[in-house]
C-alpha positions in Angstrom: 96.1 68.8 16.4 97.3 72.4 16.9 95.7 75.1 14.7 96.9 75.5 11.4 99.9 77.7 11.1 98.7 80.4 8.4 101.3 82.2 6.3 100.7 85.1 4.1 102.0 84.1 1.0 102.2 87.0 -2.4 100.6 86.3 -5.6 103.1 87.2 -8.5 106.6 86.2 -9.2 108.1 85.9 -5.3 105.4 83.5 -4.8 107.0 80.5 -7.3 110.4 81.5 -5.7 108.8 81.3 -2.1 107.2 77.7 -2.8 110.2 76.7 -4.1 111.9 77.0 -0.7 109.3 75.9 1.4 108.9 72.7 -0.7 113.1 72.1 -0.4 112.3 72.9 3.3 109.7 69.9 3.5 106.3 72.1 2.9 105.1 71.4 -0.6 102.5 73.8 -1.6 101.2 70.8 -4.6 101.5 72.3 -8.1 100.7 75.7 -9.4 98.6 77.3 -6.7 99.2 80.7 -7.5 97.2 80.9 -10.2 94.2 79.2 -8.9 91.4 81.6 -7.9 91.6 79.9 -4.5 92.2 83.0 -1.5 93.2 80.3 0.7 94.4 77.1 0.7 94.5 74.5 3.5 97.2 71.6 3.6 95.8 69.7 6.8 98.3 67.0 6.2 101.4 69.4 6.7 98.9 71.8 9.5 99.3 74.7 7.3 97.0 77.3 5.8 97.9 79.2 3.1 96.5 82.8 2.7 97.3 84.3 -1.0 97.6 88.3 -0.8 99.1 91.7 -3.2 102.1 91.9 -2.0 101.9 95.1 -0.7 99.0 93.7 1.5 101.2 90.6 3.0 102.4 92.7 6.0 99.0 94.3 7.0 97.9 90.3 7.5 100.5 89.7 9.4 100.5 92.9 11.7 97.2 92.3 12.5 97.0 88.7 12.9 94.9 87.0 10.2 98.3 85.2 9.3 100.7 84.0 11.4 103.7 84.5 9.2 104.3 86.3 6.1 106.9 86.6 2.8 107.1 89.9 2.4 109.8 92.2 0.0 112.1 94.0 2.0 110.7 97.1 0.4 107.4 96.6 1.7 108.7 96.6 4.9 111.0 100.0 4.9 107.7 101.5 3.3 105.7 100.4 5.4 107.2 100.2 8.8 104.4 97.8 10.7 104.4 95.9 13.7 106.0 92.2 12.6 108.9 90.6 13.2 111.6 90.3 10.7 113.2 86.9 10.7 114.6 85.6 8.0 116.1 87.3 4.5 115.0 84.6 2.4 117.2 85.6 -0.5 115.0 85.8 -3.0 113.6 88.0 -5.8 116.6 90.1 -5.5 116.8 93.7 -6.7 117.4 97.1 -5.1 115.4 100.7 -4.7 117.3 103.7 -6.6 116.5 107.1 -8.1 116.6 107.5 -11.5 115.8 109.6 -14.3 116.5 111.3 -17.6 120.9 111.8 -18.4 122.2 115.0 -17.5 118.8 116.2 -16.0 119.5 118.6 -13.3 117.5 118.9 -10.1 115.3 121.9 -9.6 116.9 123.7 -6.7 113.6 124.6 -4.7 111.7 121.3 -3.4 112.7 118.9 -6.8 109.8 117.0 -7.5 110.0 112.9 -6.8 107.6 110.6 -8.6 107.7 107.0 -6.5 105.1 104.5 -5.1 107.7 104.6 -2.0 107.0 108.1 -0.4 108.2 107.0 2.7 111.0 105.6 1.1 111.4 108.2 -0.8 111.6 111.4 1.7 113.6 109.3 4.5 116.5 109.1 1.9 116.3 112.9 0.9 115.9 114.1 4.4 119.0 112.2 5.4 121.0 114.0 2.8 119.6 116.9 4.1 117.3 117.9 0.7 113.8 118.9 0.8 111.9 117.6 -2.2 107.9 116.9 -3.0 107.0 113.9 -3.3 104.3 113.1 -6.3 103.3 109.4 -5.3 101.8 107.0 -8.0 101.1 103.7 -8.4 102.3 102.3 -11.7 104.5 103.4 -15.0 106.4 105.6 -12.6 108.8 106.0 -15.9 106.6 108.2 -17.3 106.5 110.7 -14.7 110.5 112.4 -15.6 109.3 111.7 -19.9 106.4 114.0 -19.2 107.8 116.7 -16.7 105.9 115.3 -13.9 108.7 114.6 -11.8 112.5 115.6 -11.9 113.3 111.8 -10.2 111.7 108.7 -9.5 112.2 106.2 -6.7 111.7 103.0 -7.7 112.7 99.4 -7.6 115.5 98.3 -10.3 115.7 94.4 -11.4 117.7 94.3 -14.2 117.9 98.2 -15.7 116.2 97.0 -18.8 112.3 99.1 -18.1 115.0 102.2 -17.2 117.4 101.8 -19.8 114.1 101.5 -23.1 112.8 104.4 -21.9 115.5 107.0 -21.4 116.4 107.1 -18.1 119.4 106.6 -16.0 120.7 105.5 -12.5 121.6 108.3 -10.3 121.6 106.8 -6.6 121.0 103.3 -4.9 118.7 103.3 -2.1 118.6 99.7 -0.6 119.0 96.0 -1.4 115.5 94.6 -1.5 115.4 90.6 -1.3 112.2 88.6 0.5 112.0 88.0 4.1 110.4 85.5 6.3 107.8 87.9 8.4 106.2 86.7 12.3 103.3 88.3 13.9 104.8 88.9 17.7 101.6 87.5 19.1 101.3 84.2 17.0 105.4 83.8 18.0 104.6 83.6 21.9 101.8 81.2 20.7 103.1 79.0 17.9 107.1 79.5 19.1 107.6 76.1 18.4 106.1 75.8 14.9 107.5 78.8 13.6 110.9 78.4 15.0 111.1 74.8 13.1 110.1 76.4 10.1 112.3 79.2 9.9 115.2 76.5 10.8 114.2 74.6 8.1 114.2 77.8 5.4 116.9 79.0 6.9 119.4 75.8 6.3 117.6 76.1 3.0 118.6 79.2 2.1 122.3 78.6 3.3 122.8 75.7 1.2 121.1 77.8 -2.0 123.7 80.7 -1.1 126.9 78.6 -0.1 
């Protein structure tokens, strides 16, 4: 038998979504491995090795080949820009990257200060609009940042409004549709062409019955 085919898989709520699919596309992951304590997880029945990672981490795995494919959010992958091929949108965990902060809050007119865990994001969308900002990057309760005087904006991802709306703040602009997407190391493809190309099939006719 081959080697195992390792995929990068994210701890948190794409990963239920992302098991989900590969079970309808014939991989079943058993019950409730993402909470186990487990880093990896071998299936040598179906030849697949399952590595569990922070999101944010998924791509680095895959970029530098300790997984073979990966489920990364399509914001990881504008932030982060790496070396991997992108596939297949999966169509999952849907939501979108947008700046936001308090109503009727003007924008300082020299450099207007951005709060975000995107920075990349972040200044690529200002530059393009020709605006010169400084970004302030942080890693969690971004919200705070415009409550505080911190920050003028934030850039950050939007599910459902609801964190925005309890706290004050306001949709100005919409950055990108973020959903999950099916992630190949370019190396592993020239290798394992034949097991990843079935299983991206497979997800894919998946995800275009899901969708209609």
């Amino acid at each position: 038998m081959n080697k195992p085919l390792t995929i990068a898989m994210p701890k948190g709520r794409i990963y239920e979504e992302a098991a989900s699919l590969m079970k309808q596309a014939g991989y079943d992951l058993g019950g409730d491995k993402e909470k186990s304590r487990k880093l990896i997880l071998e299936y040598p029945d179906q030849n697949l090795q399952i590595m569990m990672a922070k999101p944010m981490d998924v791509v680095t795995y895959v970029e530098y080949g300790a997984a073979d494919i990966g489920i990364a959010g399509k914001d990881v992958l504008l932030e982060q820009d790496r070396d991997v091929y992108e596939v297949l949108d999966l169509k999952i965990s849907p939501c979108y990257v947008a700046v936001a902060g308090l109503p009727d809050q003007p924008l300082s007119r020299i450099a207007p200060k951005i709060a975000t865990k995107y920075p990349k994001v972040a200044s690529d969308y200002f530059r393009e609009k020709g605006e010169q900002i400084e970004i302030i990057p942080l890693n969690g309760s971004i919200e705070l940042a415009p409550l505080i005087g911190l920050a003028d904006r934030i850039v950050d991802i939007v599910s459902t409004g609801r964190t925005l709306k309890e706290n004050g703040l306001v949709e100005y602009e919409k950055i990108a549709e973020i959903t999950s997407r099916l992630i190949v190391n370019p190396v592993s493809y020239r290798v394992k062409s034949q097991e990843i190309d079935e299983l991206a099939q497979k997800l894919s006719e998946v995800v275009e019955v899901k969708t209609g």
